[in-house]
C-alpha positions as a LaTeX table, in Angstrom:
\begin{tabular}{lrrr}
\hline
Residue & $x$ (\AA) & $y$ (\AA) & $z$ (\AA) \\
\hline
Unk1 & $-2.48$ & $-22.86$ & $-13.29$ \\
Unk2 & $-4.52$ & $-22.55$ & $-9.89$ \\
Unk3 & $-8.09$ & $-23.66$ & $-8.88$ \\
Unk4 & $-9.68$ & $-22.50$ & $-5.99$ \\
Unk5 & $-8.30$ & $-24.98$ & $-3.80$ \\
Unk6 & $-5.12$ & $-22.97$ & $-4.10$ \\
Unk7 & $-6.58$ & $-20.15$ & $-2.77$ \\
Unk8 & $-4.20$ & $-18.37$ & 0.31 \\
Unk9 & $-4.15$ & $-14.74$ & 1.32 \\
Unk10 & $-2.07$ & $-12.57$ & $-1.09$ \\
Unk11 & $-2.49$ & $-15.14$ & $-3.50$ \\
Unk12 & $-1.74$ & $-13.31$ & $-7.38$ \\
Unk13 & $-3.85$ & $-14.41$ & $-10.13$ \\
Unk14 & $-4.87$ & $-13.19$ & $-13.95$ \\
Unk15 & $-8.78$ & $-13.51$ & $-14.20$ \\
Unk16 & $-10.68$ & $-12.22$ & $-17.38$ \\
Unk17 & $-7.59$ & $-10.43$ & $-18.54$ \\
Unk18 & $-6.79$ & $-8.54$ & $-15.02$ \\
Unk19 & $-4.68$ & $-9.28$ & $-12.41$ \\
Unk20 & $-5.98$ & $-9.83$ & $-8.88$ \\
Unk21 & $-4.71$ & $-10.33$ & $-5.44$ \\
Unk22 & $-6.77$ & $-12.53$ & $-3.24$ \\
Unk23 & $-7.61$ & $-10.77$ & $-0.22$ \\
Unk24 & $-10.15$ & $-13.02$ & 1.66 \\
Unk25 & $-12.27$ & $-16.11$ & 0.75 \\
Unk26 & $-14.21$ & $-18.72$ & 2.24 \\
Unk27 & $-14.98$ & $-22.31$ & 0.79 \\
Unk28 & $-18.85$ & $-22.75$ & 0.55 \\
Unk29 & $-20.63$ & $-25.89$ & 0.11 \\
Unk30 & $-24.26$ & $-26.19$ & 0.74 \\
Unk31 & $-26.71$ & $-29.09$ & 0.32 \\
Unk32 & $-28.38$ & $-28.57$ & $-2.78$ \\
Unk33 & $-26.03$ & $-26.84$ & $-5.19$ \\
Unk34 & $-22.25$ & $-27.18$ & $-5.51$ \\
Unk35 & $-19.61$ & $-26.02$ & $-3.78$ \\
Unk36 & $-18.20$ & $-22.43$ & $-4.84$ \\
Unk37 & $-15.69$ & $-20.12$ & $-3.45$ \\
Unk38 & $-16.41$ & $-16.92$ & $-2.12$ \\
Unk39 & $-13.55$ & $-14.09$ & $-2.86$ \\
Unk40 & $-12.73$ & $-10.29$ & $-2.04$ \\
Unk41 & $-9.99$ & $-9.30$ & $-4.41$ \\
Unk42 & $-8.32$ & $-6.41$ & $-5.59$ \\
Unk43 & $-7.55$ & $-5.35$ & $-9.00$ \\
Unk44 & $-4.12$ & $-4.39$ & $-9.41$ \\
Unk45 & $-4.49$ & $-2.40$ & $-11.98$ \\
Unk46 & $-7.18$ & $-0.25$ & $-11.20$ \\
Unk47 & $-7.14$ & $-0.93$ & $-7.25$ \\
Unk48 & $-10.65$ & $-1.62$ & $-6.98$ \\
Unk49 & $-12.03$ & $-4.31$ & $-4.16$ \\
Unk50 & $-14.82$ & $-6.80$ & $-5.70$ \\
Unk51 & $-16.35$ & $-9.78$ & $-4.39$ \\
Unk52 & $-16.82$ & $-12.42$ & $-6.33$ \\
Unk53 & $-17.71$ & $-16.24$ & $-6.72$ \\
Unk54 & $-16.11$ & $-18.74$ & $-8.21$ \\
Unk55 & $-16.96$ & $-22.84$ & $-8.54$ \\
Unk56 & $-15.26$ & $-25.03$ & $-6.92$ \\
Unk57 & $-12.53$ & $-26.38$ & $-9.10$ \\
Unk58 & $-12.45$ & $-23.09$ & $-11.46$ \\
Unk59 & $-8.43$ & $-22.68$ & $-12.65$ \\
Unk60 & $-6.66$ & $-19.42$ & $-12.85$ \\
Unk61 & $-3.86$ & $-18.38$ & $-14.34$ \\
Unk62 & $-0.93$ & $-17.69$ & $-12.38$ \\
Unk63 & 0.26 & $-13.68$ & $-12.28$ \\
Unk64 & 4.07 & $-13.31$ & $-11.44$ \\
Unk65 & 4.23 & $-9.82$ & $-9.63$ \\
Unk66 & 7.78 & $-9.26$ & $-9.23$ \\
Unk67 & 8.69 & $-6.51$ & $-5.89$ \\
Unk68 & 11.77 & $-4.41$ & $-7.35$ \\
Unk69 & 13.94 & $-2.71$ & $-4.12$ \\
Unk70 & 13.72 & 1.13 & $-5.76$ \\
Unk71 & 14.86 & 4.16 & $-4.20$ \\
Unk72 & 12.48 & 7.28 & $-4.72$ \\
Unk73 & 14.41 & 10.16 & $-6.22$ \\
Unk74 & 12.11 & 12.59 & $-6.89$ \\
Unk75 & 9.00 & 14.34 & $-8.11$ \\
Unk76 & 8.44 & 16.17 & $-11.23$ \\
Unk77 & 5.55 & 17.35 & $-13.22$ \\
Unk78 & 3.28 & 15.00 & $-12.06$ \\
Unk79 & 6.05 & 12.25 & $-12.57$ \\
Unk80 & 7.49 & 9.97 & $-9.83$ \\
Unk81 & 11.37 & 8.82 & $-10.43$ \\
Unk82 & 12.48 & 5.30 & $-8.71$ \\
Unk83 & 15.86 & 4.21 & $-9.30$ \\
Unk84 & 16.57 & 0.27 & $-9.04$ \\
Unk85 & 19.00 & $-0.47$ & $-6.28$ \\
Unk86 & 20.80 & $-3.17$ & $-8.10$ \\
Unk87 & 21.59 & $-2.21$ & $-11.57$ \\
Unk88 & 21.27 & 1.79 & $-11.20$ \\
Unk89 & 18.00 & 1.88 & $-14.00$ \\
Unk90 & 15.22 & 4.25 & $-13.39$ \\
Unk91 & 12.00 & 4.25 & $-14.34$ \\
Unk92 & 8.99 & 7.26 & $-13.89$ \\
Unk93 & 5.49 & 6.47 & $-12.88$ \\
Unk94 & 2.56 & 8.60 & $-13.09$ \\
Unk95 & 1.35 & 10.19 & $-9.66$ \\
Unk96 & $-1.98$ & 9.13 & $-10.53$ \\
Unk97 & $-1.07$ & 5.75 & $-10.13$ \\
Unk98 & 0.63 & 5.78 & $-7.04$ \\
Unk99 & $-1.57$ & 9.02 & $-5.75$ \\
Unk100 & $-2.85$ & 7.38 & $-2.04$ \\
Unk101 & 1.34 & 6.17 & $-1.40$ \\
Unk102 & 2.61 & 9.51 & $-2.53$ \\
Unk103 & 1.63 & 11.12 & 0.44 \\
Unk104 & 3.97 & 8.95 & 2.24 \\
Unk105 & 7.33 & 8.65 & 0.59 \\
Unk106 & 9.93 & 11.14 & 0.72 \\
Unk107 & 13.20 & 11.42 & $-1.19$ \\
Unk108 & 15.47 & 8.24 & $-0.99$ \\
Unk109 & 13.08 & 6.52 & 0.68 \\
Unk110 & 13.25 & 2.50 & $-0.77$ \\
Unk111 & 10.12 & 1.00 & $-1.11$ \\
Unk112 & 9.19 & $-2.05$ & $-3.32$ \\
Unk113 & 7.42 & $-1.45$ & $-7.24$ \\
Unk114 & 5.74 & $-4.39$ & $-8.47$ \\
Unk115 & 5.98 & $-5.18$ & $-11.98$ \\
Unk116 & 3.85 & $-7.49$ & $-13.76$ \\
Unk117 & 5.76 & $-10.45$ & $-16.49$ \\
Unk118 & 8.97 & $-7.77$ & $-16.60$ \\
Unk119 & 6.40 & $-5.46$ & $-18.98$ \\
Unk120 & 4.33 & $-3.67$ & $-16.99$ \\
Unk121 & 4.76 & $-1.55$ & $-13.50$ \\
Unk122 & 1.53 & $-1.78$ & $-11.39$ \\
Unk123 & 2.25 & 0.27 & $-8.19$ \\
Unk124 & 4.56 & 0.27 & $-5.32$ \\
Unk125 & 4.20 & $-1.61$ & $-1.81$ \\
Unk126 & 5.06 & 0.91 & 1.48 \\
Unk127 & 6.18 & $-0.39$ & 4.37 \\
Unk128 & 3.60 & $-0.67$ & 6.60 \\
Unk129 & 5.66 & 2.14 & 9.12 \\
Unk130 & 7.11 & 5.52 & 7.91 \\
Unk131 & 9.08 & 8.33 & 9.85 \\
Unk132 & 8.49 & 11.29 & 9.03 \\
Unk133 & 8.61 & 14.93 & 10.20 \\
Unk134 & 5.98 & 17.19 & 11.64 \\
Unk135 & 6.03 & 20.39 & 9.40 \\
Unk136 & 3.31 & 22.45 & 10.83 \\
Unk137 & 1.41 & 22.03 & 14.33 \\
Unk138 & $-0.02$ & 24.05 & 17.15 \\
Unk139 & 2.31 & 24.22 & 20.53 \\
Unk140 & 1.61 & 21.90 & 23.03 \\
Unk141 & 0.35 & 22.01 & 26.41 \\
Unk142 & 3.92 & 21.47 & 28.69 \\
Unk143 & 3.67 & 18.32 & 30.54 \\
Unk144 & 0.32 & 17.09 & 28.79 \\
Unk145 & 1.75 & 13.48 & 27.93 \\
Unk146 & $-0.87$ & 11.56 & 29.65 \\
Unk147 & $-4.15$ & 12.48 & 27.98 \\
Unk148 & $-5.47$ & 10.96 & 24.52 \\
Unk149 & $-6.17$ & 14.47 & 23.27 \\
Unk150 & $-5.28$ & 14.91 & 19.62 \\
Unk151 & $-4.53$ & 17.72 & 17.70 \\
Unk152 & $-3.84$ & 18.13 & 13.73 \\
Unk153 & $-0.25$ & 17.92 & 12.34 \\
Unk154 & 0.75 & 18.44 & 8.68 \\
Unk155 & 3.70 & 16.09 & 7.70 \\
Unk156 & 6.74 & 16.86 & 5.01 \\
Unk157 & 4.55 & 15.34 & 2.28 \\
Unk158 & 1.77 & 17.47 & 3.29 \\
Unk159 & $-0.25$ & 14.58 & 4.65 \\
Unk160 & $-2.47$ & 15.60 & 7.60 \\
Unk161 & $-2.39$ & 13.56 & 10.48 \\
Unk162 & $-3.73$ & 13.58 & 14.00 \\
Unk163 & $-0.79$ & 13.43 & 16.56 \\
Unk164 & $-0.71$ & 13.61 & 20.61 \\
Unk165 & $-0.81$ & 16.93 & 22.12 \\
Unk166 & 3.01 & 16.87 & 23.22 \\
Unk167 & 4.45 & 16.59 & 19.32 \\
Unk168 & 6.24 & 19.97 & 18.58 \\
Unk169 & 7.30 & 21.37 & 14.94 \\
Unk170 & 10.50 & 19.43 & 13.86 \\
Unk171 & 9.85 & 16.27 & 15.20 \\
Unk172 & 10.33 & 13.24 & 13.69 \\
Unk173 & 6.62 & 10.18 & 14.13 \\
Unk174 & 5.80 & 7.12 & 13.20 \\
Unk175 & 2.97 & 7.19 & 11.10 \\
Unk176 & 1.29 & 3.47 & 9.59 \\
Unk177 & 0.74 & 3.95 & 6.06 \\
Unk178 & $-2.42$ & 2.15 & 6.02 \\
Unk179 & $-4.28$ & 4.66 & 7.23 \\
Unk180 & $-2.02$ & 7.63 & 8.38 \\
Unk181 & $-2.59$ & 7.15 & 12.01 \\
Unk182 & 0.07 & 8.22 & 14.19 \\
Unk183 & 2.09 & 5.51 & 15.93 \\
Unk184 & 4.64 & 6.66 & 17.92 \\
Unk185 & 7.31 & 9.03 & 18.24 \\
Unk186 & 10.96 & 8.10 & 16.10 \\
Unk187 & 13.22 & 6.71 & 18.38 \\
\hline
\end{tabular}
């Protein structure tokens, strides 16, 4: 069990039958009522960010997310394919609940799934970089590699992304998968 005084960034913990990850909170006391804790969290289920509140010295149960090493395989009818790295076991998960990290992963790409008490798969974690190629841009400008002009590229998973004017068809960027900004080129 955890109370509030517990409380750390990327915290897990089961709440009113749902699983949450703390993502921020401050300790509140003020002089005429008691001391609560103030909390953004997301749902790991449903992905949703809430604030809430909590007193003090409320307890919590404690959510064991386990983070599986699986290699993507492939897509399928609306089905993604992982295979686990260590014993060879696959499992399929529905692109609607991995729809916002499908756009980045590519066959045999390893990322990690989190699973929830061994029963029940909740998502996958990225890394927080991804190469990937640039399928479809416009040329660029020869020798423009000192302005911040940007121009639209469309990636191998069909993610859109806004790249330098010097990035040609073929290439191979850096994009961070938190929100698909172009980071640099592969080196």
């Amino acid at each position: 069990m955890y109370t509030t005084s517990d409380f750390k960034t990327g915290l897990t913990i089961g709440y009113k039958g749902n699983i949450y990850t703390v993502m921020e909170f401050m300790h509140v006391k003020s002089a005429n009522s008691m001391a609560f804790v103030r909390t953004k969290v997301r749902n790991l289920r449903t992905g949703a960010i809430t604030e809430m509140a909590f007193n003090a010295q409320e307890k919590f149960e404690r959510a064991q997310i386990d983070k599986i090493p699986m290699q993507y395989l492939y897509a399928s009818d609306g089905v993604h394919v992982f295979m686990n790295l260590e014993n060879y076991e696959q499992i399929e998960l529905q692109h609607e609940q991995i729809k916002d990290e499908a756009r980045f992963i590519v066959d045999g790409m390893t990322v990690e799934v989190l699973s929830y008490n061994d029963t029940e798969i909740l998502g996958i974690n990225l890394p927080d970089k991804v190469a990937l190629t640039v399928k479809e841009t416009v040329p660029g400008v020869k020798g423009d590699t000192k302005t911040t002009a940007m121009k639209d590229a469309i990636l191998e998973t069909g993610i859109l992304v806004k790249v330098p004017m010097f990035i040609e068809e073929g290439e191979r960027i850096v994009v961070s998968t938190s929100d698909a900004s172009y980071v640099s080129r592969e080196k």
